[in-house]
N, C-alpha and C positions, 0 to 999 in steps of 0.2 A: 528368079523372081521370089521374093521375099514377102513371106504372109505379116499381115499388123495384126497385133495382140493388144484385148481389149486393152483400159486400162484399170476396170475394175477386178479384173482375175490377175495384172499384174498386183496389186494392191493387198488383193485377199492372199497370194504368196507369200509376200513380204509379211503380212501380219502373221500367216503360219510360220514364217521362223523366225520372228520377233523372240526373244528370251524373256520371260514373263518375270524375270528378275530385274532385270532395265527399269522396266516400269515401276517396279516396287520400290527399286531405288532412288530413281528420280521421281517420284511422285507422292510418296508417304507420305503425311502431316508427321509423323516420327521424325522424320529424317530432314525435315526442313531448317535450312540455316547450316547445315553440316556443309565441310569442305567436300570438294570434290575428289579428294583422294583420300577419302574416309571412305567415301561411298564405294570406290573404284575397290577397295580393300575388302568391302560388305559383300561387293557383289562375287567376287571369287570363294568367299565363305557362307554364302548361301544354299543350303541343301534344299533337294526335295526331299517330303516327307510325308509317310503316309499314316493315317490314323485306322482306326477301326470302322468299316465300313457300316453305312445308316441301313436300319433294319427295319420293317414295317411292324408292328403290332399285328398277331393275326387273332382273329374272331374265330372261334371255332364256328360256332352256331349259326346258320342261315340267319335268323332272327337276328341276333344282334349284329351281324353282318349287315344287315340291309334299316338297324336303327342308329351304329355307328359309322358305318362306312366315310361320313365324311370328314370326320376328325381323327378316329384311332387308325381306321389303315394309310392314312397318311407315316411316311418316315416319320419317327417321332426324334426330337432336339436330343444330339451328343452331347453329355456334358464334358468337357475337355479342360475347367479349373473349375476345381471347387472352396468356397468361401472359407476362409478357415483353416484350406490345408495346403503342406507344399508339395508344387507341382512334381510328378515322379518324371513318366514319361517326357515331359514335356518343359523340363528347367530348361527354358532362355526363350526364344522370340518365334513365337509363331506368324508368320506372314502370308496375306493372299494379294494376289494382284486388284491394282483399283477396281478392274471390273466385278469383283465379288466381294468388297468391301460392306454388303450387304448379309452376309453366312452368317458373323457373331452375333449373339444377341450375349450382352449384360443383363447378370440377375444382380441385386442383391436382397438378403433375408429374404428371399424367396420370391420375391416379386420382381419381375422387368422392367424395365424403364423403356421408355420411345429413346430419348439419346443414347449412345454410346461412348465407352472414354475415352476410345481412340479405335476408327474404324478401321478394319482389315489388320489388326493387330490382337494375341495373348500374349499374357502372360509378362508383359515387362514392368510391371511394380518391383516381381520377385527378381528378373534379372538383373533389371539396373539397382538393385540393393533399396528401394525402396521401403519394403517390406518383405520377412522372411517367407510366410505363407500369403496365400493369393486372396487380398482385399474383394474378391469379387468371385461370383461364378460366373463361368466363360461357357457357353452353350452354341453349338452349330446348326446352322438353319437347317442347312443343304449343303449338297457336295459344292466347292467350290470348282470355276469352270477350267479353271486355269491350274490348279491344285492346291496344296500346300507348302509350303517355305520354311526354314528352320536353321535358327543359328544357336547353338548352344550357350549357355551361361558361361563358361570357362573361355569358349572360342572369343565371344563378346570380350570378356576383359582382357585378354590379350590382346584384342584389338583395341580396345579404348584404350588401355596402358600406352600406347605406342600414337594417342589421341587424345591426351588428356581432356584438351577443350569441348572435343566432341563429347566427352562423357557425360559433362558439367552441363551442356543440349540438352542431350536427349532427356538424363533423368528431370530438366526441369520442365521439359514438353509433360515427359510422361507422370511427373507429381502435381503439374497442373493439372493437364488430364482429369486425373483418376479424384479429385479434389473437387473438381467442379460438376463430377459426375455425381460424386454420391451429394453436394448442396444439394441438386439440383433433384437429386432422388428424397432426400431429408425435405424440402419447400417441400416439394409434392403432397408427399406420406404424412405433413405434418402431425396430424391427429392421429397415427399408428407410432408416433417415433416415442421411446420410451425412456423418457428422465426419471430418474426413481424420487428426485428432489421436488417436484411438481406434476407428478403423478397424478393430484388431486385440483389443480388450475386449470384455467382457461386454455381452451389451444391458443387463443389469440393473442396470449403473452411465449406462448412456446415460438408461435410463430414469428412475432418480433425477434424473441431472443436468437431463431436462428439466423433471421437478416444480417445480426450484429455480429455472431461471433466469427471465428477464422476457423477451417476444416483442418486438421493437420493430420498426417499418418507417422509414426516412427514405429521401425523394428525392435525388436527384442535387443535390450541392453542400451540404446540410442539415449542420450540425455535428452530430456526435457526442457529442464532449466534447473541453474544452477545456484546452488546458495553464494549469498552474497551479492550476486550481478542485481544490480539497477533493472527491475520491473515492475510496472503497476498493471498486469494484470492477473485474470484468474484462469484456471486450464480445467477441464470438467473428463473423465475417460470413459467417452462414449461404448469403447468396445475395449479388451482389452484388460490388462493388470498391470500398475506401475507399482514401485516401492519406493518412497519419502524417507530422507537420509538428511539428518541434521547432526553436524558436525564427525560425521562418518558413524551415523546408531542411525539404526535401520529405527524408523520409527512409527512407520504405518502403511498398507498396501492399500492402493486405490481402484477399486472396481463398483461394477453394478451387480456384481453374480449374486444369484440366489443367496438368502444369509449375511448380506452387509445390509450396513443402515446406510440410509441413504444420505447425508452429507461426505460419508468417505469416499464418494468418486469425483471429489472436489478438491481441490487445491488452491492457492491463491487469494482467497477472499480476502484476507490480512491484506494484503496488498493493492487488490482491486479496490476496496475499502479505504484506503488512507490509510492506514494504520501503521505501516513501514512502507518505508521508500525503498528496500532492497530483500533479494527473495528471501525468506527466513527458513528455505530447508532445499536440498535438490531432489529431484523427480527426473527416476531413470524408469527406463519400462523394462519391466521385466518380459511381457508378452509383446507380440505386435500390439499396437495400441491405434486407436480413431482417436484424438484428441480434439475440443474444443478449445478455442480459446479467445477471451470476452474481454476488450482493454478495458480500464477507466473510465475512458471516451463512453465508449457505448454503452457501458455501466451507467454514467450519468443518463444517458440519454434514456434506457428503459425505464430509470427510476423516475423522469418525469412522469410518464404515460400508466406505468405500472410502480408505482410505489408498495403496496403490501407485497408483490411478488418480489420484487428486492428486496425486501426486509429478512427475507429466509438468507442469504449470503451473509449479513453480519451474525444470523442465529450458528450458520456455517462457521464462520472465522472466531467465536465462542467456542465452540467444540477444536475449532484448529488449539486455541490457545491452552486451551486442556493438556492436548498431546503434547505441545512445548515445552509443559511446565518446568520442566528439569532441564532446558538448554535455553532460557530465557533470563536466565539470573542473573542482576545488577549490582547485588549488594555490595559488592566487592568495590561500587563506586561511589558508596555513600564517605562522601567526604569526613564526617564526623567520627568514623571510624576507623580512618585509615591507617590512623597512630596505634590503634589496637592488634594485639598479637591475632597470627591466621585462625589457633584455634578457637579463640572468642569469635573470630567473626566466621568461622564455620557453623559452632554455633547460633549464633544470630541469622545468618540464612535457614537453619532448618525450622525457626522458630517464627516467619517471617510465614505470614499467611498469603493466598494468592486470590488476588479479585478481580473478576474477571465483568468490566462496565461495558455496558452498551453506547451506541450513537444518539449524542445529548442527553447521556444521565448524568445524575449531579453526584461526584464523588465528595466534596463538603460545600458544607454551606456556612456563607461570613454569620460570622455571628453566634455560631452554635459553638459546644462544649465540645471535648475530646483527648482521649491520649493516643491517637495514632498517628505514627508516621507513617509516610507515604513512599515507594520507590517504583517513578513509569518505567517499566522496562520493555511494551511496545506498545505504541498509539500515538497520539499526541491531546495533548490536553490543554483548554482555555481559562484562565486567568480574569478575572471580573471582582468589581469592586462598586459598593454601592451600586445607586442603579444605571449605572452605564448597560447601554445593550452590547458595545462594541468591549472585544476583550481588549486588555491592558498585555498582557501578553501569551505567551503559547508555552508549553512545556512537552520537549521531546522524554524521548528515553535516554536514563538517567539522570534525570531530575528527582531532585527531593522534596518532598515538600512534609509542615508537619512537625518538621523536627522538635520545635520548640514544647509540642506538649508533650511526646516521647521522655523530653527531657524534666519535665515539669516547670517548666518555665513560666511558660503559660496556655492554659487550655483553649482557650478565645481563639477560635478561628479568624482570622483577618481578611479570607478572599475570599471566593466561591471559587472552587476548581469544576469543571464542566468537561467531559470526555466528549470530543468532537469526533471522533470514530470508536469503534471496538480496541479497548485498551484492559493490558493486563500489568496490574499493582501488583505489591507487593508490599501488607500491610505487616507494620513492628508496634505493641501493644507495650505501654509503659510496666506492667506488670511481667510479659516478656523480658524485658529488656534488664529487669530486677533478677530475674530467674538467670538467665545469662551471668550479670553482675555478681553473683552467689556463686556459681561455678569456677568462675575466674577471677580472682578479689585484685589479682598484680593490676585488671587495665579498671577495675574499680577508678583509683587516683587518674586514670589518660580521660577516665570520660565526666571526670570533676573539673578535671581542669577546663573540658570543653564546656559543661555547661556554666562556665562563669565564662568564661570567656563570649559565649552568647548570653550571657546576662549582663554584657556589659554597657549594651545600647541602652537595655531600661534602666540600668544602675543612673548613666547619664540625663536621661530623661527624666528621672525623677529631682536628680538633683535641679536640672533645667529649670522644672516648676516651682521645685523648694527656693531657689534662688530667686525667682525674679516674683514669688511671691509672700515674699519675707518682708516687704516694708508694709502687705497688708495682713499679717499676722500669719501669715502660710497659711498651707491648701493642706486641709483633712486628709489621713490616711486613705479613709473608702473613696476619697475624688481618686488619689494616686494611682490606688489600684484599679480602678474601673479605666481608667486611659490607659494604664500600660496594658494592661489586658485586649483592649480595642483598637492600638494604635498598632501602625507597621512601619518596617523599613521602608526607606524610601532612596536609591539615589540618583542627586543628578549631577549631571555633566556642564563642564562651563559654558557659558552661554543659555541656561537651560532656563526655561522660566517656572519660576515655581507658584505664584500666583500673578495673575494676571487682572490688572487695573479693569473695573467692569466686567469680571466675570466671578464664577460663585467663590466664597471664601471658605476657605477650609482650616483647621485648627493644623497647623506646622510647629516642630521644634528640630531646631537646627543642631544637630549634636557637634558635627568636625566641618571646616569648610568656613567659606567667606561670603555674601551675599550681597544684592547692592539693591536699594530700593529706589526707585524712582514715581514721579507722581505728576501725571500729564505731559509727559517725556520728559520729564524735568528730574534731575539725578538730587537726591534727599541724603542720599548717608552711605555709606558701605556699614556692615556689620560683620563679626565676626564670631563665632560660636562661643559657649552657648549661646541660643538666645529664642526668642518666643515670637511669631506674628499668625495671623489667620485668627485672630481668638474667635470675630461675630461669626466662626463659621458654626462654633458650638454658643453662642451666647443668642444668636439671631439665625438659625437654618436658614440656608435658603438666600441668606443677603449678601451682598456683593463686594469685591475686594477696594477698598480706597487706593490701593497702590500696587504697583507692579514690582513683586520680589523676583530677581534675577539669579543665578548662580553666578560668583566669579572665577571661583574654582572646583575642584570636585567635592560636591556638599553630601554630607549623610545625613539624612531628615528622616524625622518620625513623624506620621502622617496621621489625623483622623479624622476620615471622612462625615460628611455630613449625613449621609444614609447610616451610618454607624447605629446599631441597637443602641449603643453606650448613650446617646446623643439625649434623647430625650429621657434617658434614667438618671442620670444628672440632675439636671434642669430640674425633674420633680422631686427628688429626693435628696438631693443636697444644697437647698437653696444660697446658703452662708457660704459655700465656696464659690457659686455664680457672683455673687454680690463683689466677691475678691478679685474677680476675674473683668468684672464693669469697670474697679476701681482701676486698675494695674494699664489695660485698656486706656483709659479717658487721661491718663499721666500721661502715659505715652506717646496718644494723639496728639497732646499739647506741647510735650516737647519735640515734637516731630515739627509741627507748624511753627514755632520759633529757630527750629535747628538750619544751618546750609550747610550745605556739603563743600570742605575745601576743595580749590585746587588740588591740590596734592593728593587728596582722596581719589577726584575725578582719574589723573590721570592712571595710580596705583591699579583702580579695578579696568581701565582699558586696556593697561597692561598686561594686567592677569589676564584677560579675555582672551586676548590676540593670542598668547601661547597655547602650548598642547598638542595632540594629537588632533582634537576636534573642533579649535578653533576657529574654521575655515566653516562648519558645518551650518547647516538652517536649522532654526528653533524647534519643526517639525519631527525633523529626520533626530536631532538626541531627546525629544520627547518620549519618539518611539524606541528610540535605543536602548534611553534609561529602565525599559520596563523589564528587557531582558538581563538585564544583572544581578544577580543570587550573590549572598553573602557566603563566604568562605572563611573559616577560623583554622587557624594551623599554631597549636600550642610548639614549646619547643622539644628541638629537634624531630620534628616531623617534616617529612620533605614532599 
C-alpha cells in the first residue's frame, strides 16, 4: 500500500535543490537576448562566493543603546565598490539570484538613488571594459538568501572571446544601464550637480541643459573624438581628465578639478557653434571620464528659451581659439602670395595678427577706410552690400578678403563683412607688409607685379569713363577716384541678369564680356566691352531701370551701388561731372530709341546663351552663384 505525498512538500524539495545559478541565468536583465549556449558556458563558470560577513555597530552605553537602538544596531551597509576606485577583491561580476535582487543599493557622490543600474548585479562597468575603476558605489543591504555569485574578469573574456556577439550584449545592456542611472540621478540632484561654467545660473537652464545633452562614460586612454571627423557637437567632462591633441601637440587637459578655469572642461563650442564643420583637435581621456555631450540640435533649442546662458559657449569657443592659435594658420593659402619664396611668407605669418570676432560682429564696414587684410581661418563670415539685409554671399576659411588696401590699391571698403559665428582672422597691416618687403627685396618685384596686375580692373574702368566721356569734355580726376575707390568687382555668368527692367538702377561698367539689352521683351542691341549703363542709379538714387541688361557671356563688371557713401558726395560736390554724365545719358537714350537690333545680332547672343557649362541654368541659381566667385591673379610662371 502506497502513502500519497503532499504536493506542496513535493514542491518545496524541488525548490531546495533548484541551483540558484539557473535562475540567475535565465532570468538576469544582464543576460537577456544572449544565446543559449552562452549562458549554458556562464552557468558551469559561475562560483560561489563569499564576502565579509555584516557586522552590527555596538553601543557601549545603556543610554545610547536605548536612544539609538533603532538605527545603529541594525547590520550597517557593506560597501563592496567604491566610486573612483578599482575593484580588488572583486574584478568581474558579482551575482545574486532574482529573489535578492533587492541586497545592492547604488550610491553615487555619496547619495543613493531609489533606482538601480541593474539589479542583482556589481561590478560590470569595470569588467565588461567599460570603465577602468567602478563608476559607482556598490553597497549591501543584507545577507543575500540564496548567496553570492562570481565570475571573474579574465574567466568573462575568455568566455566572451569564444562569444563575440554576446559581448557586444552585454556591454550594451550594461552601458545603458549605468547611463540612465546616473541621468536619472543628475534630473534628480539637479540643484547639487556642479558645472563650474554656470555655477552662478539658474537651476532651471542647468536643468534644461541636462534634458538635452547625451551621458557618456569612457575609460582611460578611450578616444573621444577625433580631429578632422565631421561633428557639430560640444562634449563638457563632468568627472574626470581628458587631453586635447591637435595635429599630434598635446595642447590642453580638460577637467573641473580644483585650479582650472572653468571654460577648460569644455570642448566643442567651435563646432556646436557653427564655426567649423569638422572637429578641430582630438579628445582622448586620460582618466576614466563621465562625459556630456550637447549636439547643435539642442544647442539651438536651449538658445531659444535660454539665450544669455548660451552666449557663455561662444565666450568658451573664444578661449578655444586662443589655444589654437598656432595650428590654425592659413597663410600659406593667401593666393597673392603664393609666387613668393617660403621664407617671405614665413615671415608674413608671424607678422600676421590674430582676431578673434564674436557672433554678428562687424569685422569691416562698406565704406570705411583701411589697410588690412584679412585671412578666415575658422568660422564662416557674411558678405552684404548696401542695404540688403540678406547676404550676397558667405566666406569660409581661407578666404581673403582686403587684399586691395594691403596693397594700396585702394583703402575704400566695398562690403560689410559680418561674422555669423565665432571666427578667427588673421589680420596683415600695409605697414607690415613693408617691413616684410625690406627683408626680402628678391619677392619685392613678385608682389609689384601682383599689385598691377589687381590694378588692372581700375586701370580699365577708368579708361571706361575717360572713353565714353570724352565727347563731353571728360569726367575730372576727383569723379575718377571717388568711383574707383567705391566701386567693386563684380561677375556674371551667361544668362545672368545684371539689371533688370523695373527694378533699381545701379551705376555698371562692363570691363571683358558681351551683354544684351532688351526693353519690354523686346531685344535692343547686344554690346560688347567696354562700355557704361546704370548711370540714374548715381544720377537719380533710388529710380528704376528703363531696360533689362543680360549677360551673353561671362561678363566682368564694376559695380556701384546705390547705398554707396560715394553716391551722394558726388552729387554735391562735383556738380560739372553730374551735368557730363545727364549729357552722355540723354545721347544714349536717343540712340537707343532709333537703334534695332539685327537679325544677326539676335541670333549671335542666343548663341552665346545656349553654350557653357551653365547654360541650362535659372537666372536665380547664377545670381546666387556669381556671388561666390573671388578674383584670382597668377603673374608668370606661377602655378
Amino acid at each position: 500500500k502506497t502513502e500519497s505525498v503532499p504536493l506542496t512538500s513535493m514542491a518545496e524539495e524541488e525548490s531546495e535543490e533548484e541551483d540558484p545559478r539557473e535562475a540567475i541565468v535565465a532570468e538576469h536583465p544582464l543576460f537577456e537576448g544572449t544565446s543559449e549556449e552562452f549562458r549554458n558556458e556562464l552557468l558551469l563558470n559561475l562560483r560561489t562566493f563569499q564576502v565579509k560577513p555584516m557586522v552590527s555597530h555596538e553601543i557601549k552605553t545603556e543610554y545610547a543603546r536605548e536612544m539609538f537602538e533603532s538605527s545603529l544596531m541594525r547590520p550597517r551597509a557593506r560597501v563592496l565598490l567604491t566610486q573612483g576606485k578599482a575593484p580588488q577583491d572583486l574584478n568581474g561580476l558579482l551575482l545574486v539570484h532574482p529573489d535578492d535582487f533587492h541586497v545592492f543599493e547604488t550610491v553615487y557622490n555619496n547619495v543613493a538613488h531609489d533606482d538601480e543600474v541593474l539589479p542583482g548585479v556589481a561590478g560590470q562597468e569595470v569588467a565588461l571594459q567599460i570603465t577602468s575603476h567602478s563608476p559607482f558605489t556598490v553597497r549591501c543591504r543584507e545577507e543575500p538568501q540564496h548567496g553570492f555569485f562570481f565570475i571573474s574578469t579574465d574567466m568573462l573574456d575568455l568566455l566572451l572571446d569564444r562569444h563575440r556577439a554576446e559581448r557586444a550584449k552585454l556591454k550594451h545592456t550594461a552601458y545603458h544601464a549605468a547611463t540612465e542611472f546616473l541621468r536619472s540621478w543628475l534630473m534628480k540632484h539637479h540643484s547639487k550637480v556642479y558645472v563650474k561654467l554656470f555655477v552662478n545660473l539658474d537651476d532651471d537652464f542647468k536643468y534644461a541643459l541636462l534634458n538635452q545633452v547625451q551621458i557618456q562614460f569612457f575609460k582611460a586612454d578611450d578616444l573621444i573624438c577625433k580631429e578632422n571627423d565631421v561633428g557639430d557637437s560640444c562634449i563638457f567632462v563632468y568627472t574626470g581628465e581628458a587631453d586635447i591633441y591637435c595635429k599630434h601637440a598635446l595642447v590642453g587637459r580638460m577637467s573641473q578639478l580644483p585650479g582650472t578655469k572653468a571654460w577648460e572642461s569644455w570642448w566643442g563650442a567651435l563646432e556646436v557653434g557653427g564655426s567649423c564643420l569638422e572637429r578641430v583637435a582630438s579628445v582622448k581621456a586620460y582618466t576614466d571620464c563621465v562625459v556630456w555631450e550637447l549636439s547643435a540640435k539642442a544647442m539651438r533649442d536651449l538658445w531659444l528659451l535660454f539665450p544669455y546662458e548660451c552666449s557663455f559657449f561662444d565666450k568658451v569657443a573664444m578661449k578655444h581659439l586662443q589655444l589654437l592659435y598656432p595650428f590654425t594658420d592659413r597663410v600659406s593659402e593667401i593666393n597673392m602670395f603664393e609666387s613668393c619664396s617660403a621664407e617671405f611668407t614665413r615671415v608674413i605669418r608671424g607678422l600676421m595678427v590674430q582676431k578673434v570676432y564674436c557672433r554678428d560682429e562687424i569685422v569691416m564696414q562698406e565704406g570705411d577706410t583701411g589697410d588690412e587684410m584679412y585671412v578666415l581661418c575658422v568660422g564662416k563670415c557674411s558678405v552684404f552690400r548696401g542695404y540688403n539685409t540678406e547676404p550676397l554671399s558667405h566666406l569660409h576659411p581661407g578666404s581673403c578678403f582686403g587684399g586691395l588696401a594691403v596693397l594700396n590699391i585702394t583703402r575704400r571698403r566695398t562690403a560689410t563683412i559680418k561674422a555669423d559665428c565665432v571666427c578667427d582672422l588673421r589680420a596683415l597691416t600695409r605697414p607690415a607688409l613693408l617691413e616684410a618687403l625690406s627683408q626680402y627685396p628678391g619677392d619685392k618685384e613678385k608682389v609689384r607685379e601682383m599689385v598691377e596686375a589687381h590694378s588692372q580692373s581700375r586701370q580699365a574702368t577708368a579708361s571706361a569713363l575717360q572713353r565714353a566721356g570724352a565727347s563731353e569734355g571728360g569726367f575730372s580726376s576727383q569723379f575718377l577716384n571717388i568711383l574707383l575707390d567705391n566701386m567693386h568687382e563684380q561677375p556674371f555668368l551667361p544668362k545672368q541678369v545684371i539689371l533688370e527692367e523695373g527694378k533699381e538702377s545701379i551705376l555698371t561698367i562692363l570691363l571683358h564680356g558681351m551683354i544684351e539689352v532688351e526693353v519690354s521683351g523686346v531685344h535692343i542691341a547686344n554690346v560688347v566691352a567696354p562700355a557704361i549703363f546704370g548711370e540714374r542709379g548715381l544720377l537719380e538714387p533710388g529710380s528704376f531701370s528703363s531696360a533689362t541688361v543680360r549677360s551673353c557671356t561671362v561678363a566682368e563688371c564694376m559695380i556701384l551701388p546705390p547705398t554707396s557713401a560715394a553716391v551722394p558726395i558726388v552729387r554735391a560736390r562735383l556738380p560739372a561731372d553730374i551735368v557730363r554724365l545727364e549729357r552722355m545719358l540723354e545721347k544714349k537714350m536717343a540712340l537707343t530709341r532709333t537703334q534695332l537690333a539685327s537679325t544677326d545680332d539676335m541670333a549671335s547672343a542666343a548663341e552665346q546663351q545656349d553654350k557653357g557649362l551653365f547654360g541650362a541654368c535659372s537666372a536665380e541659381f547664377l545670381a546666387k552663384l556669381g556671388n561666390y566667385f573671388e578674383r584670382r591673379v597668377y603673374v608668370p610662371d606661377q602655378k
